[in-house]
N, C-alpha and C positions, 0 to 999 in steps of 0.2 A: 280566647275561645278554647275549650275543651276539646281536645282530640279523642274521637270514639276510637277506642279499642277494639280490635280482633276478637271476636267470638272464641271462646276455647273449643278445644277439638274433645272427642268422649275419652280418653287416657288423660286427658289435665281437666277434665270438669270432675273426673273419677277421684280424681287426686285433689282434688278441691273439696268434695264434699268430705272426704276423710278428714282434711286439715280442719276443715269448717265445726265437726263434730264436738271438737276436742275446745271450740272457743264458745263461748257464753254470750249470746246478741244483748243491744244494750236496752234497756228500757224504753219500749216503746217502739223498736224499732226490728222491721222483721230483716231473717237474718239473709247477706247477700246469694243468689244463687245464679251466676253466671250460666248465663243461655249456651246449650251446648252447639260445637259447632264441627263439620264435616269437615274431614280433610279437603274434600274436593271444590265446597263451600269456599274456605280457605286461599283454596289454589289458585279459585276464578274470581277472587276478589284481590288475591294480591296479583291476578295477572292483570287487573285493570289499574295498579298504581304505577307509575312511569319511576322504573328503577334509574336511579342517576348511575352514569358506566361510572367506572371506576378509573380513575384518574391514569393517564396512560404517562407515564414517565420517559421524558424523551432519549433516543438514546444517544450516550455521551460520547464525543468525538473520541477514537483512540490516539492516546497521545503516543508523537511519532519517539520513534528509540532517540535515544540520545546520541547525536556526533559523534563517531570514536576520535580521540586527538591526533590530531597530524602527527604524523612522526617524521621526520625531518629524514632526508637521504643520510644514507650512510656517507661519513664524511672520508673524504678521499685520501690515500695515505699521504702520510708526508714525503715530499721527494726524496729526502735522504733515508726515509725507507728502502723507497721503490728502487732508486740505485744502489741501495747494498745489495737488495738482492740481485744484482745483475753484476755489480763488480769484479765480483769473485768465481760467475759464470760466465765470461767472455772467450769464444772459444779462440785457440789459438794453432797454428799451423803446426805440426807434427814435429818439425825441428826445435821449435822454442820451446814445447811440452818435454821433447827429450831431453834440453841442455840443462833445462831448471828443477825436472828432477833429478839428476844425476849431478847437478852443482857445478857443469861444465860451461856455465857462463859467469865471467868478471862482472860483478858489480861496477857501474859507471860511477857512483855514487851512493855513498852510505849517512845514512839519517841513526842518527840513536836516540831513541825516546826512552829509555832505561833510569829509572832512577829519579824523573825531573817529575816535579806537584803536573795534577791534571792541569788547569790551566797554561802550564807553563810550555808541558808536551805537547796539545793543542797548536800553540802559536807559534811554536818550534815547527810541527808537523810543515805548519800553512809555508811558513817563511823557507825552510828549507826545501821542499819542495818549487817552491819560486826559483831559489837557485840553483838546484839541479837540472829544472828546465832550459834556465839562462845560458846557462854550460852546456847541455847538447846529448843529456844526457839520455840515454835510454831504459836503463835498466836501475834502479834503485833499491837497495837493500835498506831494508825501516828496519831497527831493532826496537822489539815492544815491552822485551821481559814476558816470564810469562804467565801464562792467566794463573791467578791465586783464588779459586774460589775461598770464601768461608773468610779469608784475611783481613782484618782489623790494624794494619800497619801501613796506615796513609793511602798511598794512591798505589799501591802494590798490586798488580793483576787487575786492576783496572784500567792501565791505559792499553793496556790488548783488547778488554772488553769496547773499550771506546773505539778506535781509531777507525774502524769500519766506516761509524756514523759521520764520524771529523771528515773523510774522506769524499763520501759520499757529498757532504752538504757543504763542501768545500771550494775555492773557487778551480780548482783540476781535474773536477770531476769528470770531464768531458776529454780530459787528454789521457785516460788513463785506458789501458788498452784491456788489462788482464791483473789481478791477483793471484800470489801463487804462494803456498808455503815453502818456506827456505830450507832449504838442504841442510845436512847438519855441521856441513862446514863453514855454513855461514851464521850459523844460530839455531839452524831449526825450529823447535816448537817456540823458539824467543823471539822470531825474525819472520819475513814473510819481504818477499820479492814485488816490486809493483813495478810494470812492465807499460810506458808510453806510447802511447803511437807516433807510428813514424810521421813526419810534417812531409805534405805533399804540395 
């Protein structure tokens, strides 16, 4: 079935009969002339046709931010960290500060770690120390050699840099009262004093 067309309004029937002028009708047949039509005509005919609304687009869920990743606690130092740094700050009573800088205490016992491969200083460290306890000893003089930054000749200036850690993570670690650097009678910048507690 043929759908009737809208009426033209007088500006498009204007424009019609122009366009109309310019074409030739066919034989026999009179030429088209579109009934003109009012705007207002128009208006209250298309206000009687039932406009379909226009498709309402639902709206789309926001998608939620993405999880940051867990980051995992900071992980806690290692023990022989945390007692280096207290080794070497144990305070000490005003006499034993005096005698050890001034080099007026006798070593009980001398350890030399001078000269021997890391590995070797290491288990020298542990074991001698074992026997200076056994003996009754209090005060210990470690000889380390001393730090060689920059050195390319074996384990030279590196077992100064170690023996901190050896100390620390070692099994005397708990008997050790105080760190001191040695006097220069006993070695100085090459040596360092490690001072026990007394057994009660």
């Amino acid at each position: 079935m043929k759908r009737p067309g809208r009426k033209l309004s007088a500006e498009e029937a204007a424009l019609w009969a122009r366009v109309a002028k310019t074409v030739a009708p066919l034989a026999g047949k009179a030429p088209f002339r579109p009934p003109a039509d009012s705007g207002e005509e128009s208006d209250r005919r298309d206000a009687g046709v039932e406009r379909q609304a226009p498709a309402v687009t639902p709206p789309q869920k926001r998608a939620k931010p993405a999880a940051l990743p867990h980051r995992p606690a900071a992980a806690p130092l290692p023990r022989a960290r945390e007692e280096r740094g207290s080794l070497d700050r144990h305070g000490l009573d005003a006499g034993w500060e005096r005698r050890l800088t001034r080099g007026l205490a006798p070593p009980d016992f001398t350890l030399d770690l001078h000269g021997a491969t890391l590995d070797a200083a290491h288990a020298r460290l542990d074991h001698g120390l074992t026997l200076a306890l056994a003996q009754g000893a209090r005060l210990v003089l470690l000889i380390t050699g001393r730090d060689r930054p920059g050195s390319d000749r074996g384990a030279r200036g590196v077992i100064r840099r170690k023996f901190m850690d050896w100390l620390a993570a070692g099994p005397h670690a708990s008997r050790i009262a105080a760190i001191r650097p040695a006097h220069p009678r006993h070695g100085g910048a090459g040596a360092v004093y490690i001072l026990f507690k007394r057994l009660r």
